[in-house]
C-alpha positions as CSV (number, residue, x, y, z in Angstrom):
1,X,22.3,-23.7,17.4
2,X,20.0,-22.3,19.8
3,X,21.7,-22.6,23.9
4,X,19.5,-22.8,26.3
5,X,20.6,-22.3,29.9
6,X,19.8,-24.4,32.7
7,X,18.1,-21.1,34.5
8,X,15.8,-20.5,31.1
9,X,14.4,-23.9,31.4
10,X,14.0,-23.3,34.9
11,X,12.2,-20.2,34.5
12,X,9.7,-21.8,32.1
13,X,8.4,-24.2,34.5
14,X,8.9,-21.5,36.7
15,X,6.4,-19.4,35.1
16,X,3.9,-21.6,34.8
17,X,4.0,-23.4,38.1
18,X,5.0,-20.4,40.6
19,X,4.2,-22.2,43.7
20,X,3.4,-26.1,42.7
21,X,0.3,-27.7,40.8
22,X,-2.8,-27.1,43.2
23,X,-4.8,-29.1,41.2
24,X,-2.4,-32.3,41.3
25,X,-2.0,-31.6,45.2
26,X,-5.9,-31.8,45.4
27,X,-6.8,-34.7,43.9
28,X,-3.3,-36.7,45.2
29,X,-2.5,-39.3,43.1
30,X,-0.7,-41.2,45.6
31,X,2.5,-42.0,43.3
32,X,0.7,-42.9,40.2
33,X,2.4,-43.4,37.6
34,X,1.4,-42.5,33.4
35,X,2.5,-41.2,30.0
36,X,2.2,-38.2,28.0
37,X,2.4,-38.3,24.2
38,X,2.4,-35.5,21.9
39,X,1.0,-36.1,18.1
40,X,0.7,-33.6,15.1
41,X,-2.9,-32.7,14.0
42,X,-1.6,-31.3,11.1
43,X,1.4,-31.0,8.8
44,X,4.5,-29.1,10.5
45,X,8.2,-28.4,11.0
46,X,8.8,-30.0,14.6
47,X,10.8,-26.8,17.0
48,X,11.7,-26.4,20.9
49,X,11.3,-30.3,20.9
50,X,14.7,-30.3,22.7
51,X,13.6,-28.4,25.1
52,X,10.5,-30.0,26.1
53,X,12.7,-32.7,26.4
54,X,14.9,-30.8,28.8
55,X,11.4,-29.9,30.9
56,X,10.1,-33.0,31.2
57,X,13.3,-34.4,32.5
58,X,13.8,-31.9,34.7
59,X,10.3,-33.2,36.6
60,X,11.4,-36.6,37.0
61,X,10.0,-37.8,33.7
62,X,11.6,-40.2,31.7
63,X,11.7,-39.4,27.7
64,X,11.5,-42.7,25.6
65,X,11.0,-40.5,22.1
66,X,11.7,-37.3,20.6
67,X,11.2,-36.1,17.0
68,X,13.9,-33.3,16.6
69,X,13.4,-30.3,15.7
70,X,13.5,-29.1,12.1
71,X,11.6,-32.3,11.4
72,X,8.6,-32.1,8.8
73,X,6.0,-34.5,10.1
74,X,2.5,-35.2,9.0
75,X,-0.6,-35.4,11.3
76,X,-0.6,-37.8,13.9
77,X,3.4,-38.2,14.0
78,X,5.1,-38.6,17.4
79,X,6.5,-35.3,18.5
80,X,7.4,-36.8,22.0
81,X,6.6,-39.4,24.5
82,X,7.4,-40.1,28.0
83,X,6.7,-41.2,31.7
84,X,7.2,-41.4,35.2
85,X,4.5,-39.9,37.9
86,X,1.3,-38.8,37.2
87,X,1.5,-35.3,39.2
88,X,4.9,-34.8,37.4
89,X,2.7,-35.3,33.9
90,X,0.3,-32.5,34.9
91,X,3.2,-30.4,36.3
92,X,5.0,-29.5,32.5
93,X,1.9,-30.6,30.3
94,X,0.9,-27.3,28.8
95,X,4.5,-25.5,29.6
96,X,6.1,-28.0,26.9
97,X,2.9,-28.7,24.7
98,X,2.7,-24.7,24.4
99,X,6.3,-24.1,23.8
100,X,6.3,-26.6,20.8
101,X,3.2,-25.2,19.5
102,X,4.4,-22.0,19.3
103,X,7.7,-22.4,17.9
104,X,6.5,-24.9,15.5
105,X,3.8,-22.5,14.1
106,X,6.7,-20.1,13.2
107,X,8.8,-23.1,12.0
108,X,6.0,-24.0,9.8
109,X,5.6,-20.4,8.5
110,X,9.0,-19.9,7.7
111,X,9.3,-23.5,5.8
112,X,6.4,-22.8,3.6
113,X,7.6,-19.3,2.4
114,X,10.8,-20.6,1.7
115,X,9.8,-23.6,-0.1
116,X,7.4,-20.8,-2.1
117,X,10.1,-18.6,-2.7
118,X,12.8,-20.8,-3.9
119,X,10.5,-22.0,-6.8
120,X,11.1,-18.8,-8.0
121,X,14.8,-18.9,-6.9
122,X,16.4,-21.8,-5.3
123,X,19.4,-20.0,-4.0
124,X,17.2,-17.0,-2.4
125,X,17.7,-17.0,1.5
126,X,15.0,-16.2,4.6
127,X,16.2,-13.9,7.1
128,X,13.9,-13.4,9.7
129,X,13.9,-9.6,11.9
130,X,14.7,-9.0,15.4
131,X,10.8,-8.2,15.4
132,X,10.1,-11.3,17.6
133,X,8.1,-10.8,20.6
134,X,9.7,-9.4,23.8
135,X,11.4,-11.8,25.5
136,X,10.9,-14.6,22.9
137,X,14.4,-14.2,20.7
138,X,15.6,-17.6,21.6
139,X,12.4,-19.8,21.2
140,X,11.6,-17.4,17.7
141,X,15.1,-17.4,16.5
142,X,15.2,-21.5,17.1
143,X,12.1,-21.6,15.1
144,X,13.2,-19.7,12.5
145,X,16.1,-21.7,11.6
146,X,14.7,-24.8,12.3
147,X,12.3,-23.8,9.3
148,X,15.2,-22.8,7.3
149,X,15.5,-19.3,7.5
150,X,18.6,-17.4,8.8
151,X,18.7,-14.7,11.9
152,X,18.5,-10.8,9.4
153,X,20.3,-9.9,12.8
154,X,20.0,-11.0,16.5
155,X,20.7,-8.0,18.3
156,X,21.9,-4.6,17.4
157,X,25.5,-6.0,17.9
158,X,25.7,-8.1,14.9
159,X,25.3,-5.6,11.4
160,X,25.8,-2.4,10.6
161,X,22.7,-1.5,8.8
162,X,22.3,2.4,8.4
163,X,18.0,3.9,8.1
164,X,17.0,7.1,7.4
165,X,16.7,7.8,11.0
166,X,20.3,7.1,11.5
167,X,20.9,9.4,8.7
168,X,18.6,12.2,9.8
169,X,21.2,13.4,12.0
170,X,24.4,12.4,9.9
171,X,23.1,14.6,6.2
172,X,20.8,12.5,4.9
173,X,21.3,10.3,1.9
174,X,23.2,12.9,0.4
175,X,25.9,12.8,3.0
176,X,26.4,8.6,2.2
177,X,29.8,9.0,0.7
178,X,30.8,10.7,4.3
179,X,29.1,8.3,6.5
180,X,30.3,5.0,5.2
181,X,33.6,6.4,4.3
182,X,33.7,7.3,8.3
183,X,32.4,3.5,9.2
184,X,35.0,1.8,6.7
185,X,38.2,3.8,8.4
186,X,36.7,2.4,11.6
187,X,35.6,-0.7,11.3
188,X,37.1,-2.6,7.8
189,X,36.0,-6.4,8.3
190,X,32.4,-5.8,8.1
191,X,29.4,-5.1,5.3
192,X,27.6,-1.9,5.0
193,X,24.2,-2.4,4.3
194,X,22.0,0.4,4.0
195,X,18.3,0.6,3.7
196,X,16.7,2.4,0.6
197,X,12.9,3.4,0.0
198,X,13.9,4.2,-3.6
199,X,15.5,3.4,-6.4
200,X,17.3,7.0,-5.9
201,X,18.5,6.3,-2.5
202,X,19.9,3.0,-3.1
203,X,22.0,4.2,-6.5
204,X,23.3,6.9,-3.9
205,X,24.1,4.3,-1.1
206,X,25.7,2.3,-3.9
207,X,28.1,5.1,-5.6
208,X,28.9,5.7,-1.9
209,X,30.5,2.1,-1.5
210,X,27.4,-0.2,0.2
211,X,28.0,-3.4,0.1
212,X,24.0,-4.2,0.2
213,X,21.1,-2.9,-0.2
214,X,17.8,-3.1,1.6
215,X,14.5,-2.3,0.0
216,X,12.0,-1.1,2.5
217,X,8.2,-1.6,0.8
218,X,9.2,-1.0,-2.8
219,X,7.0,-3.0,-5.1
220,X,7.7,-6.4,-6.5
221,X,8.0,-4.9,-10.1
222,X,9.8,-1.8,-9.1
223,X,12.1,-4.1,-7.2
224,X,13.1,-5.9,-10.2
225,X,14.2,-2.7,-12.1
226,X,15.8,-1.2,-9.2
227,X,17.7,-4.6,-8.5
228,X,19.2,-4.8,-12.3
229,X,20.8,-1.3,-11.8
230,X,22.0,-2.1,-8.9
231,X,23.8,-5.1,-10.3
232,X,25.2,-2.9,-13.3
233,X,26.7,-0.2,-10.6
234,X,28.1,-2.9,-8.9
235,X,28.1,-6.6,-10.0
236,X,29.0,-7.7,-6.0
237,X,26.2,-6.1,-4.3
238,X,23.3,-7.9,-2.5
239,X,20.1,-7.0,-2.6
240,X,17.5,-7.1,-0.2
241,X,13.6,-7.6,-0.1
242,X,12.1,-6.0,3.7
243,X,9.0,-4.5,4.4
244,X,5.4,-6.1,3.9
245,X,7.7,-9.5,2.7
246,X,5.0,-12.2,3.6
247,X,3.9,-15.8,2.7
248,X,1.9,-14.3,-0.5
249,X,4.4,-12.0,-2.6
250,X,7.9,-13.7,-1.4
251,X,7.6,-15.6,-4.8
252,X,7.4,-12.5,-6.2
253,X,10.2,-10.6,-4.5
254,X,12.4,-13.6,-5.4
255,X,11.4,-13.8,-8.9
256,X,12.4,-9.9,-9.2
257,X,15.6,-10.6,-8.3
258,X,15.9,-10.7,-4.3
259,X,19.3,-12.0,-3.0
260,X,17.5,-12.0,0.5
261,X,13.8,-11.6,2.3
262,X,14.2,-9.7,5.5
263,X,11.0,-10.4,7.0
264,X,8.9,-10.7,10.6
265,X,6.0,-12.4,9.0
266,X,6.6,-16.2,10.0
267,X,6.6,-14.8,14.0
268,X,3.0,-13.6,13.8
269,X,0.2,-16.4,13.4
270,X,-1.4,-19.1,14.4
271,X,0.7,-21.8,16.5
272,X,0.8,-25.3,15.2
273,X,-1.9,-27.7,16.6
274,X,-0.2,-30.5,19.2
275,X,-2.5,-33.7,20.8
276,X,-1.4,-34.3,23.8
277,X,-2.9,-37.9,24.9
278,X,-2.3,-38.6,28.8
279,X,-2.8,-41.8,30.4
């Protein structure tokens, strides 16, 4: 689960209503009261519904229906309804509409890859980068899951996952054995996981006691090879599909043997398509 502070929500209307709705002020609707509804045009994993929720309420609206999020709904399905005062209405329209469409977009994205993927292997698992826009890891990371993927990691707190740029100033691969024998004396609850643009590198990483193994851009049939060895060095390691992992070749990568797809590719595309029908 996804926590929103009160302050976040805040600063979303914040953000979009700095200093009030001029156009609402304008026009003065004199206490009118209406309803916003918000319909799917097409089929889509429902995300941030919650929190539209929280946004309209927070402007005096009152929320009659919600669809939650992680919900697969088909075009024109009720995402959310409510009312109260017209200016209100105007105030958080887009703010929430926007919010949903993004996050359901990347909800969407990560479904559909999954539900590709898994025909291949049903017990394959989604983990989705920290390569989320700036300032989005909460809305993206919501999404995400509510699509069915997992978080690869949220912050540079969670893994330890050694590059080649880490190890350009500890050996190189060569130096592995060193390196994770250092980590393990140091910290012994956690996995190693240690990203490998060979076949080479990884065997190395595995003879050095890696507990996982992340491809970076090796080919879907090279994978496969690369993942068997693997497994006959070490029956308990997992192996990783990252790099270039998207909605085309994921059935692939799973296919070839992939434990887990580390990909950003659900966070970059088109948002889902909300109605929004005000009266």
């Amino acid at each position: 689960m996804i926590f929103f502070t009160e302050e976040e929500i805040d600063r979303i209307i914040e953000d979009d209503v700095p200093m009030g709705d001029m156009t609402s002020l304008m026009l003065d609707f004199s206490g009118q009261d209406g309803q916003i509804r918000l319909l799917a045009r097409n089929p889509m994993v429902v995300c941030c519904s919650e929190e539209a929720e929280r946004i309209y309420k927070k402007v005096g609206l009152t929320v009659k229906n919600v669809t939650a999020s992680g919900t697969f709904i088909r075009p024109g399905d009720l995402i959310i309804e409510a009312e109260g005062k017209a200016d209100a209405i105007h105030l958080i329209w887009r703010t929430g509409g926007a919010m949903i469409e993004f996050a359901s977009g990347i909800a969407t994205r990560t479904y559909s890859l999954l539900e590709n993927a898994r025909k291949e292997n049903s017990s394959i698992t989604l983990a989705g980068t920290r390569k989320h826009p700036p300032f989005m890891k909460k809305i993206a990371l919501k999404a995400l899951m509510a699509g069915g993927g997992v978080p690869h990691r949220t912050g540079l707190s969670d893994t330890i996952l050694i590059f080649k740029e880490h190890l350009a100033f500890k050996g190189g691969y060569d130096n592995l054995p060193a390196v994770i024998e250092q980590i393990k004396n140091r910290q012994k609850e956690r996995k190693i996981v240690v990203e490998a643009h060979t076949p080479e590198q990884a065997f190395l990483a595995i003879e050095a006691g890696a507990d996982a193994i992340q491809f970076d851009k090796l080919p879907a049939e090279e994978f496969q090879n690369a993942a068997e060895k693997c497994r006959e060095m070490n029956a308990n390691v997992l192996v990783l599909a990252a790099g270039g992992v998207n909605g085309k070749n994921a059935a692939s990568y799973a296919k070839a043997g992939a434990d887990v797809l580390v990909t950003s590719w659900m966070y970059f595309g088109p948002p889902a398509d909300v109605k929004a029908e005000i009266c």
